[in-house]
GUBAVEX-493292 format. One record per residue (C-alpha): residue number from 1; chain; x, y, z. Coordinates in steps of 0.02 Angstrom, whole numbers, plus 50000, padded with zeros to 5 digits. Each point is the difference from the previous one (the first is absolute). Layout:
<pts>
<pt><n>NUM</n><chain>A</chain><xx>X</xx><yy>Y</yy><zz>Z</zz></pt>
...
</pts>
This chain:
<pts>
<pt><n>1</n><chain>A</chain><xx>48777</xx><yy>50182</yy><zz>49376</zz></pt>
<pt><n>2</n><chain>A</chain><xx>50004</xx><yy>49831</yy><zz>50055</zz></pt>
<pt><n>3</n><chain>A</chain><xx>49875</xx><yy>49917</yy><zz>50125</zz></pt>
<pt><n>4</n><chain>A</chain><xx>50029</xx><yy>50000</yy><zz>50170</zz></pt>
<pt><n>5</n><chain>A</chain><xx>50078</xx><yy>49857</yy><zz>50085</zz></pt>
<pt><n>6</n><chain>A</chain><xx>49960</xx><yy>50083</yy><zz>50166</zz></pt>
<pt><n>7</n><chain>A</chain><xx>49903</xx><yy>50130</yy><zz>50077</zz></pt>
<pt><n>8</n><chain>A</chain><xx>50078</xx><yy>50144</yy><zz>50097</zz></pt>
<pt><n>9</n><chain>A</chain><xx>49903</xx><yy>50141</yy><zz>50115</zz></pt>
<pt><n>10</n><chain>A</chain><xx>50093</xx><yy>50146</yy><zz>50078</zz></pt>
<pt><n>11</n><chain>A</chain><xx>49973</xx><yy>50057</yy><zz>50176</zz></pt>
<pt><n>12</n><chain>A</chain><xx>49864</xx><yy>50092</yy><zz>49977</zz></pt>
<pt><n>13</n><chain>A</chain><xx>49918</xx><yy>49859</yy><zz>49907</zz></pt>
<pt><n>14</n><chain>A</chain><xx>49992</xx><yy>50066</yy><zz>49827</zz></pt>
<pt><n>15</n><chain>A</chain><xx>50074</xx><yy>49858</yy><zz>49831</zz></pt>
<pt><n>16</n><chain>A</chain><xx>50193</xx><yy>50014</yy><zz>49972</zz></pt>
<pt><n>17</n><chain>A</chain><xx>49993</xx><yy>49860</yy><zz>49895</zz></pt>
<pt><n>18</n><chain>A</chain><xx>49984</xx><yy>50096</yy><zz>49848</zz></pt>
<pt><n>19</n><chain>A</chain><xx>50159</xx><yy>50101</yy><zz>50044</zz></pt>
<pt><n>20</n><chain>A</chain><xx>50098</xx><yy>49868</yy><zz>50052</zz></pt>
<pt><n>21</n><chain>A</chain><xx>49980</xx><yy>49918</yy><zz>49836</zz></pt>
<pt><n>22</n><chain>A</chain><xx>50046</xx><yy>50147</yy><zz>49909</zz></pt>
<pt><n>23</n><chain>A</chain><xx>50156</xx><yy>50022</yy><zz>50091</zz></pt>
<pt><n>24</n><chain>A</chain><xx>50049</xx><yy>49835</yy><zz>49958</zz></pt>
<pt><n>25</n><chain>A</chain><xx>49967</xx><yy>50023</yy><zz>49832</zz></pt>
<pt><n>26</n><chain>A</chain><xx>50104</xx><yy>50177</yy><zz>49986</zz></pt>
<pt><n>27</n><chain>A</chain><xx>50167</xx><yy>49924</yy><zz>50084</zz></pt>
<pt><n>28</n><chain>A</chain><xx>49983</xx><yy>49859</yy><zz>49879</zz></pt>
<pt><n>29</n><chain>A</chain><xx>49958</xx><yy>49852</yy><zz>50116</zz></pt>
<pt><n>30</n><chain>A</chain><xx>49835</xx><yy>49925</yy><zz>49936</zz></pt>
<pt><n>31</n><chain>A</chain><xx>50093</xx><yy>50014</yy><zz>49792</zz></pt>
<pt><n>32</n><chain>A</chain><xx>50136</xx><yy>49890</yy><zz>50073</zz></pt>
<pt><n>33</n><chain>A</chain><xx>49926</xx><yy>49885</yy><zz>50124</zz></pt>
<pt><n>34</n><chain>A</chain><xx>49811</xx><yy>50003</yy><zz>50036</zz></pt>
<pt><n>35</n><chain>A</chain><xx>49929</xx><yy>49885</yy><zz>50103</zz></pt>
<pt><n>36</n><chain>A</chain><xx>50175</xx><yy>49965</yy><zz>50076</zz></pt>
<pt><n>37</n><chain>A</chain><xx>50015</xx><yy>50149</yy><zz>50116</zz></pt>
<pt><n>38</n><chain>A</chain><xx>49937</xx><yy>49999</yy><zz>50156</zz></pt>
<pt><n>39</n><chain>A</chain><xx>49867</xx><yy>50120</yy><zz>50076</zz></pt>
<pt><n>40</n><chain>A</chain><xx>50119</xx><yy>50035</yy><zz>50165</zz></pt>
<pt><n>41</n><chain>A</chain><xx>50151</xx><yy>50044</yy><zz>49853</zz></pt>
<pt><n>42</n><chain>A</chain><xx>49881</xx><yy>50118</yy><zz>49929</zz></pt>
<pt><n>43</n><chain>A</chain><xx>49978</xx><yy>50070</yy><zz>50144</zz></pt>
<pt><n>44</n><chain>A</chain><xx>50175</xx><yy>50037</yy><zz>50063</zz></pt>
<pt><n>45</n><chain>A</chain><xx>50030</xx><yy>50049</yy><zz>49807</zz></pt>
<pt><n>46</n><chain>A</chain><xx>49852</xx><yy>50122</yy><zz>50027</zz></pt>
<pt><n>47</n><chain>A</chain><xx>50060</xx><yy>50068</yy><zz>50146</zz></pt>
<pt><n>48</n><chain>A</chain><xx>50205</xx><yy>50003</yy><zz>49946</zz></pt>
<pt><n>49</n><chain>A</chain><xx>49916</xx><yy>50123</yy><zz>49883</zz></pt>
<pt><n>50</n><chain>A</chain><xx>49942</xx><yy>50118</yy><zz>50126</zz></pt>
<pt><n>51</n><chain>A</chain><xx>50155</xx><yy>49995</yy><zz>50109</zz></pt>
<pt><n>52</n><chain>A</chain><xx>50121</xx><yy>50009</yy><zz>49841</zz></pt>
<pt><n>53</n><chain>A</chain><xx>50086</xx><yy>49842</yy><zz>50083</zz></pt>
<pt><n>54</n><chain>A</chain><xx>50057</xx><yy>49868</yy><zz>49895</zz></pt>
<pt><n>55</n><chain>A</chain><xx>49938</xx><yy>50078</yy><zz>49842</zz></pt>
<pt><n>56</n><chain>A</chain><xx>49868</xx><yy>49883</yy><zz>49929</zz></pt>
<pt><n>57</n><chain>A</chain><xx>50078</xx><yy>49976</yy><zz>49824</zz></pt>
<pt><n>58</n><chain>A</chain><xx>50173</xx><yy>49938</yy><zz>50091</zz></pt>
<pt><n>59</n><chain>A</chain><xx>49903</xx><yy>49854</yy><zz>50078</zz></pt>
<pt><n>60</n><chain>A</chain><xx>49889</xx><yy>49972</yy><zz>49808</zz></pt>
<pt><n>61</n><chain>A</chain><xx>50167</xx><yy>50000</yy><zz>49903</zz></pt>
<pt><n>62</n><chain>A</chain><xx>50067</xx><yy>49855</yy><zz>50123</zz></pt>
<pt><n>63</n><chain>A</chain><xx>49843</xx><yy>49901</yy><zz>49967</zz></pt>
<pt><n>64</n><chain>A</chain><xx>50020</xx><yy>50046</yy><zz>49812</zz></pt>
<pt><n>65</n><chain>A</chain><xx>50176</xx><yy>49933</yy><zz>50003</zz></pt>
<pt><n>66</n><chain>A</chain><xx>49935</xx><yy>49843</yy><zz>50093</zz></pt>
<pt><n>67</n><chain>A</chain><xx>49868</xx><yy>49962</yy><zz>49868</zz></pt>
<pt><n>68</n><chain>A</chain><xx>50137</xx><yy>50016</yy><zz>49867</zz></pt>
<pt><n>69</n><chain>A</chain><xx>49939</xx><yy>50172</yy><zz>49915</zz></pt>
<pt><n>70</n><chain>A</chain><xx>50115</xx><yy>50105</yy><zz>50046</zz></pt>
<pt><n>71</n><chain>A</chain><xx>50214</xx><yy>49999</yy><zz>50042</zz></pt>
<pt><n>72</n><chain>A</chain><xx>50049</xx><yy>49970</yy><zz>50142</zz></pt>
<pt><n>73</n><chain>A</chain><xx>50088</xx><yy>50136</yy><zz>50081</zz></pt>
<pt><n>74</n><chain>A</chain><xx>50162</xx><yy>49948</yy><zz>50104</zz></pt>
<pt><n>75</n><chain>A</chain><xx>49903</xx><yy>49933</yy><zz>50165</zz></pt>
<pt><n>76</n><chain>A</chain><xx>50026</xx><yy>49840</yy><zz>50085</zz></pt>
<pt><n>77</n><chain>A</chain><xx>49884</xx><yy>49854</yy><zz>49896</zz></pt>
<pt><n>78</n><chain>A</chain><xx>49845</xx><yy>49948</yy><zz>50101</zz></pt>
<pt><n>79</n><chain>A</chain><xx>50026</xx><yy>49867</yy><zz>50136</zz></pt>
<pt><n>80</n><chain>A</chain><xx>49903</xx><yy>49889</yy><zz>50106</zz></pt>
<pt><n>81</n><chain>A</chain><xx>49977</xx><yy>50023</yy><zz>50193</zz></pt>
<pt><n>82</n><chain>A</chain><xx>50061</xx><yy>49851</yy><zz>50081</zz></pt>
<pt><n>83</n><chain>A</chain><xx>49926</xx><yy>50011</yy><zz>50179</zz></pt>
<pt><n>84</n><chain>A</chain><xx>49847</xx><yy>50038</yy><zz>50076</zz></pt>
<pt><n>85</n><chain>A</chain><xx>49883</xx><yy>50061</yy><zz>49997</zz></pt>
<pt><n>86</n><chain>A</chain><xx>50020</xx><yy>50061</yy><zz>49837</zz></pt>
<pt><n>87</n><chain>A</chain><xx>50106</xx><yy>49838</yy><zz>49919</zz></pt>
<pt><n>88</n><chain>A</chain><xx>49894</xx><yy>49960</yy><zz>49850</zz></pt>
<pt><n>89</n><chain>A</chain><xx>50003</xx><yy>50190</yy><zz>49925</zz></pt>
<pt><n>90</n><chain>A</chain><xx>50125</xx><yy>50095</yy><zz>49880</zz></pt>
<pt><n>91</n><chain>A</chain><xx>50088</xx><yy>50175</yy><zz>50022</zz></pt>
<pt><n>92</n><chain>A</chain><xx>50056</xx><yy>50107</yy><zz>49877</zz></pt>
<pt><n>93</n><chain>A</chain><xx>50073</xx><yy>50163</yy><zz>50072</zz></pt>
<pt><n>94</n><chain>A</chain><xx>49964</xx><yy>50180</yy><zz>49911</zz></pt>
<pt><n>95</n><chain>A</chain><xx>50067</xx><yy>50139</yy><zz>50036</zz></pt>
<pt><n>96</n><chain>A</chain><xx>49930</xx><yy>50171</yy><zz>50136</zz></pt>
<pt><n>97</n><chain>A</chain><xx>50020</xx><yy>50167</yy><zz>49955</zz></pt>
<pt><n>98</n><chain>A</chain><xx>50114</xx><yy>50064</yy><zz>50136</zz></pt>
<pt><n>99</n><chain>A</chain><xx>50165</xx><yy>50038</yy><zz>50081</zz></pt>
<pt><n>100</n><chain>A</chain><xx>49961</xx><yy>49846</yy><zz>50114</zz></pt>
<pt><n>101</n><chain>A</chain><xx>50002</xx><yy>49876</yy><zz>49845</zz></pt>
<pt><n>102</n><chain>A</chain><xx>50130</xx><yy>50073</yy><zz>49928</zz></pt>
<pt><n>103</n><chain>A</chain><xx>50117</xx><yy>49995</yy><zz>50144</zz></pt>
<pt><n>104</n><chain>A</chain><xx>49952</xx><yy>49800</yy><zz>50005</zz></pt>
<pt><n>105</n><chain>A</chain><xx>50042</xx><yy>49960</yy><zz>49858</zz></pt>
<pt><n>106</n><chain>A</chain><xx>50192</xx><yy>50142</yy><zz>50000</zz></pt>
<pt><n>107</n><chain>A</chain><xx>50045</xx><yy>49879</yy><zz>50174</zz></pt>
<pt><n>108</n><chain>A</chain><xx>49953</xx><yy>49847</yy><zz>49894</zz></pt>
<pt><n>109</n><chain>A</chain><xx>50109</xx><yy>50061</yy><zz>49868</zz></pt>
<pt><n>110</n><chain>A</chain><xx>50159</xx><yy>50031</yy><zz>50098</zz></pt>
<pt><n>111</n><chain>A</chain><xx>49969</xx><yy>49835</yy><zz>50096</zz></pt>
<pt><n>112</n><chain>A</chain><xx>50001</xx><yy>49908</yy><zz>49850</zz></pt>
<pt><n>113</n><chain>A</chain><xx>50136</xx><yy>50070</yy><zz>49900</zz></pt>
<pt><n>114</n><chain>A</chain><xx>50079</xx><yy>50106</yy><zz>50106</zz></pt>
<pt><n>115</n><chain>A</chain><xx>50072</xx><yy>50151</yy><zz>49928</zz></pt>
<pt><n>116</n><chain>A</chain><xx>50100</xx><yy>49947</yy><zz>49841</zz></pt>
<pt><n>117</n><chain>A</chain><xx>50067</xx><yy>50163</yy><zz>49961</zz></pt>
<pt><n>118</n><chain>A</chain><xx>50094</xx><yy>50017</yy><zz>50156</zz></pt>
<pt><n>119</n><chain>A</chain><xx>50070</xx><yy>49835</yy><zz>49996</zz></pt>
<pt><n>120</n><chain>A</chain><xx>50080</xx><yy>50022</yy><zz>49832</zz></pt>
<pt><n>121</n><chain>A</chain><xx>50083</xx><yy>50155</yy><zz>50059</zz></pt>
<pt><n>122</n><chain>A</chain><xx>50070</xx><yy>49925</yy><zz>50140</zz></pt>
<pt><n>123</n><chain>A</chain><xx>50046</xx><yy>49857</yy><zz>49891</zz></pt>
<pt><n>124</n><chain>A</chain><xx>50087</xx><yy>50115</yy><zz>49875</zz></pt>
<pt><n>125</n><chain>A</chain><xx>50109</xx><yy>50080</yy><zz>50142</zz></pt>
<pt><n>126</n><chain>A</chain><xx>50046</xx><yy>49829</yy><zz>50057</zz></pt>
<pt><n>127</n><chain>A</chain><xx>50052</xx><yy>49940</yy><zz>49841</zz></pt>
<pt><n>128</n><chain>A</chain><xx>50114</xx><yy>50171</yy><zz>49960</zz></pt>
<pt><n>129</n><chain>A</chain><xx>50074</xx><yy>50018</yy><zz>50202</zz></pt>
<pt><n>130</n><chain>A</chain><xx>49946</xx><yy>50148</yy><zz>50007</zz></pt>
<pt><n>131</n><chain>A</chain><xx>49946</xx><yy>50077</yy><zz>50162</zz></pt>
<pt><n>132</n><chain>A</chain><xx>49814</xx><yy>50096</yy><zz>49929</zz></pt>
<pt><n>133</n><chain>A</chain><xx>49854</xx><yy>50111</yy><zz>50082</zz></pt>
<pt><n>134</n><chain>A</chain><xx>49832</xx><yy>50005</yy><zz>49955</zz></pt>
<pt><n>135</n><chain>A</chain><xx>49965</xx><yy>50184</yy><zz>49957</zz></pt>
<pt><n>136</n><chain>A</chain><xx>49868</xx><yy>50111</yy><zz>50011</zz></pt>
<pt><n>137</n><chain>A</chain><xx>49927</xx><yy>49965</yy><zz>49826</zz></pt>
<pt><n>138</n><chain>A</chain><xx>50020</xx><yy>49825</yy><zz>50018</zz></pt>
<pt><n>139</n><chain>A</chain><xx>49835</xx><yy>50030</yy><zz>50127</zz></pt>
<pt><n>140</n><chain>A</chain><xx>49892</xx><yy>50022</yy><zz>49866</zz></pt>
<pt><n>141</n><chain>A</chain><xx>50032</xx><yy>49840</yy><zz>49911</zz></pt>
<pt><n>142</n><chain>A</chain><xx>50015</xx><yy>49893</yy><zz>50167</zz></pt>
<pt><n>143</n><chain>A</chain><xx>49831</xx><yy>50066</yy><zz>50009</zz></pt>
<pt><n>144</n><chain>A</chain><xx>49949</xx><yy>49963</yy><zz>49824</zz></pt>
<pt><n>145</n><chain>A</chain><xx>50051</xx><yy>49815</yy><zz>50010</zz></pt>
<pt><n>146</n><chain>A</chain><xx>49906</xx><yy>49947</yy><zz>50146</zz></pt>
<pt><n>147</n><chain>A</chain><xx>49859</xx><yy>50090</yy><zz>49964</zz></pt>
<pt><n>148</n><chain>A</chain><xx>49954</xx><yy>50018</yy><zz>49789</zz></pt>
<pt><n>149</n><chain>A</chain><xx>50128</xx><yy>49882</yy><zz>49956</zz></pt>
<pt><n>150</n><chain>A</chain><xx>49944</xx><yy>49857</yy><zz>50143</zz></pt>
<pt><n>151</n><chain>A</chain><xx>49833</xx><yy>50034</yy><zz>49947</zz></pt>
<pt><n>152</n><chain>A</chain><xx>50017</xx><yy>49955</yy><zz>49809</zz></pt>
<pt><n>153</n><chain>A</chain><xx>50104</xx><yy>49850</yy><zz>50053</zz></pt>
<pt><n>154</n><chain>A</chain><xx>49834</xx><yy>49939</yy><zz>50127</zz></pt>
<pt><n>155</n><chain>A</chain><xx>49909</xx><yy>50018</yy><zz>49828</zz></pt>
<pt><n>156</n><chain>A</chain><xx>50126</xx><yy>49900</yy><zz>49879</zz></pt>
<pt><n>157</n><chain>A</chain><xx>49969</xx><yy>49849</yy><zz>50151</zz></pt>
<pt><n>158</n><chain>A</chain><xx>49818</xx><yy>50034</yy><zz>50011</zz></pt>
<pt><n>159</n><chain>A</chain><xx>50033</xx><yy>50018</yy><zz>50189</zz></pt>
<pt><n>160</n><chain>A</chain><xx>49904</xx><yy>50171</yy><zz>50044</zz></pt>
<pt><n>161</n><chain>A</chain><xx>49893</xx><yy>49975</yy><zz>50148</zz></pt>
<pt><n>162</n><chain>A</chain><xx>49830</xx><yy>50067</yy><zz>50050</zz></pt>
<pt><n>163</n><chain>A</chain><xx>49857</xx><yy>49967</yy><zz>50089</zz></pt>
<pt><n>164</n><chain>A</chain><xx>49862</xx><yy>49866</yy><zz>49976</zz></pt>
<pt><n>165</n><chain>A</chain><xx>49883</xx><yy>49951</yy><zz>49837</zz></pt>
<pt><n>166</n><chain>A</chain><xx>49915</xx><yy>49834</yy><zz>50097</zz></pt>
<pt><n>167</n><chain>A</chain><xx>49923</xx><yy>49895</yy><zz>49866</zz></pt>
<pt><n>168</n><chain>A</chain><xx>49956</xx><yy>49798</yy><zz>49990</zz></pt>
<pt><n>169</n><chain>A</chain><xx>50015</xx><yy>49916</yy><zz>49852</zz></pt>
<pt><n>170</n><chain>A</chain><xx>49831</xx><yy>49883</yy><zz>49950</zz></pt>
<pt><n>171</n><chain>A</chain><xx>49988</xx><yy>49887</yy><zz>49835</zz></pt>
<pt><n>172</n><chain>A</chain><xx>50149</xx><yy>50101</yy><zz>49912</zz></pt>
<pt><n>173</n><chain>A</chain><xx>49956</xx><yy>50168</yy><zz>50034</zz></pt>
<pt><n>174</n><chain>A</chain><xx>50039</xx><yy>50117</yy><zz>50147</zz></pt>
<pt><n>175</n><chain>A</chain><xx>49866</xx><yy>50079</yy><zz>50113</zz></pt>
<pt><n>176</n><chain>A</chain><xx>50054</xx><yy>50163</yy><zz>50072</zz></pt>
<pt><n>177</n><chain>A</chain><xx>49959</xx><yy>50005</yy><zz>50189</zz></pt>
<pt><n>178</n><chain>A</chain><xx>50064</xx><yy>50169</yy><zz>50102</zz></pt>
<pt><n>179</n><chain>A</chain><xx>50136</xx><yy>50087</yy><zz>50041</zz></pt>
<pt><n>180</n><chain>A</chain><xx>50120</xx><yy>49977</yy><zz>50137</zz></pt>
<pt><n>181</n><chain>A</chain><xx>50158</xx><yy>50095</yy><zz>50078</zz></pt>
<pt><n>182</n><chain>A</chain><xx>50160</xx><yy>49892</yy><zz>50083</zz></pt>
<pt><n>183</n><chain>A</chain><xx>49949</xx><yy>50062</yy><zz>50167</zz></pt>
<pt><n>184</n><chain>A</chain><xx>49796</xx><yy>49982</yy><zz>49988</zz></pt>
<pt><n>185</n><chain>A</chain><xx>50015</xx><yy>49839</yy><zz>50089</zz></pt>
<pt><n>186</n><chain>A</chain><xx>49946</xx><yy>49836</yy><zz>49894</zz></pt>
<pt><n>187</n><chain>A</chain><xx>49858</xx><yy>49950</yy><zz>50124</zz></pt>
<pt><n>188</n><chain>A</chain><xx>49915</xx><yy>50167</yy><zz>49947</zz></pt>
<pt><n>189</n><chain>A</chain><xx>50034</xx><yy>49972</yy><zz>49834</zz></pt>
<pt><n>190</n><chain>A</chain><xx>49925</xx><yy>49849</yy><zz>49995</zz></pt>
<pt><n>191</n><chain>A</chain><xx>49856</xx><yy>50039</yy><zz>50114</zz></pt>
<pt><n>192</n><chain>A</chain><xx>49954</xx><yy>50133</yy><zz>49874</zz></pt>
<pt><n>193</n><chain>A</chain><xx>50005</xx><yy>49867</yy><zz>49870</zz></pt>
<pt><n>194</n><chain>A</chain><xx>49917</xx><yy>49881</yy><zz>50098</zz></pt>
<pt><n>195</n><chain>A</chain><xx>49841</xx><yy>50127</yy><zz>50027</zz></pt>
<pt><n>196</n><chain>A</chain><xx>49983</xx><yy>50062</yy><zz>49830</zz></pt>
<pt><n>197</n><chain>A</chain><xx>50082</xx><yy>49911</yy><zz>49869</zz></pt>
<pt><n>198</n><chain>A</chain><xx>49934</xx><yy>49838</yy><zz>50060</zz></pt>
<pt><n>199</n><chain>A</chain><xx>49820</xx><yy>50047</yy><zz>49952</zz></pt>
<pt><n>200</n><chain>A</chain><xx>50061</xx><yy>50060</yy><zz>49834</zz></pt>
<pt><n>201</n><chain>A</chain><xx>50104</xx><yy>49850</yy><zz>49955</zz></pt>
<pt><n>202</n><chain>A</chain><xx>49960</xx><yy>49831</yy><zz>50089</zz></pt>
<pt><n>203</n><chain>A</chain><xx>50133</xx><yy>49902</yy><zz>49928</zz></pt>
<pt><n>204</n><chain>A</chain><xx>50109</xx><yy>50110</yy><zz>50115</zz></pt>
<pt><n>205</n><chain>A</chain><xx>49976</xx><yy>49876</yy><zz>50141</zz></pt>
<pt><n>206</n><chain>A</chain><xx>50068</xx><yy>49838</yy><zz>49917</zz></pt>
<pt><n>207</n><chain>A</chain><xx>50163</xx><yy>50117</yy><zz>49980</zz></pt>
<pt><n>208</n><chain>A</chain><xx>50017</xx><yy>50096</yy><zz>50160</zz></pt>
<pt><n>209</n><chain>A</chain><xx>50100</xx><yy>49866</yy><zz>50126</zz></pt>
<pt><n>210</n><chain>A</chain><xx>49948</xx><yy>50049</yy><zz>50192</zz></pt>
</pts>
């Protein structure tokens, strides 16, 4: 196990360092990045494991795609935030377990491309002058194209959406902050940064703006 970069105490007072360390170890975080992981990511990690929400190994095979070990796998590339408070740190979205996440990213889907299928059968009718109706089995694959079908497209353009890896990047390599949801509000976001990661990594305040 490797040594503690922090000390943490539960409630009652007793060490959770020991088992914090562990669990980072198990999901594969300290193989693929130690030292670059923050103690407040651990935590939310740590307790995502308890609550079965994200799954752990969704947000450590984002990070492993970041650090160019593993494929990536059809999301939208890591991007920079570009106001405050949290201009100066990356993105990269993973995906939740969930109806909610996958409803996201079915609306993204039809917003972006619409539904193809439909529009080539209306096409086709156009084309021959005839006057056609949709049927009853044509529901099924209506269904099929803006859901399965939108969804491998989203992949092909690396356009799936998620929620929030926050990371900085520091002398070529990335530093993986916390976690962070469209609607948790970016001045908690960073005020959670600001609190803990700070203390972890100082050069955090020469990139922070505000």
């Amino acid at each position: 196990m490797s040594s503690p970069r922090f000390i943490a105490t539960r409630s009652d007072g007793s060490d959770a360092t020991s088992e914090l360390l562990s669990f980072s170890e198990a999901i594969g975080l300290e193989s693929v990045v130690s030292g670059r992981y923050s103690f407040l990511l651990l935590l939310e990690l740590f307790a995502a494991a308890k609550s079965g929400m994200p799954h752990p190994a969704k947000v450590v095979s984002q990070i492993r795609v970041l650090e160019g070990v593993e494929a990536a796998r059809g999301l939208k590339a890591a991007t920079q935030f570009k106001h405050p408070p949290l201009q100066g740190l990356w993105h990269q979205h993973y995906l939740e377990d969930g109806l909610a996440s996958m409803a996201q990213n079915i609306r993204k889907g039809i917003d972006k491309f619409g539904l193809p299928w439909v529009n080539q059968k209306i096409a086709d009718a156009k084309l021959s002058g005839e006057e056609r109706y949709f049927t009853e089995a044509d529901v099924t694959q209506i269904s099929h194209d803006a859901t399965a079908s939108n969804w491998e497209r989203l992949i092909n353009n690396e356009a799936l959406t998620g929620e929030w890896l926050i990371f900085a990047k520091h002398e070529g390599k990335n530093y993986y902050l916390s976690l962070g949801k469209h609607d948790s509000g970016d001045e908690l976001l960073r005020a959670r940064i600001d609190t803990i990661c700070l203390h972890q990594f100082a050069f955090l305040k020469d990139i922070l703006i505000g």
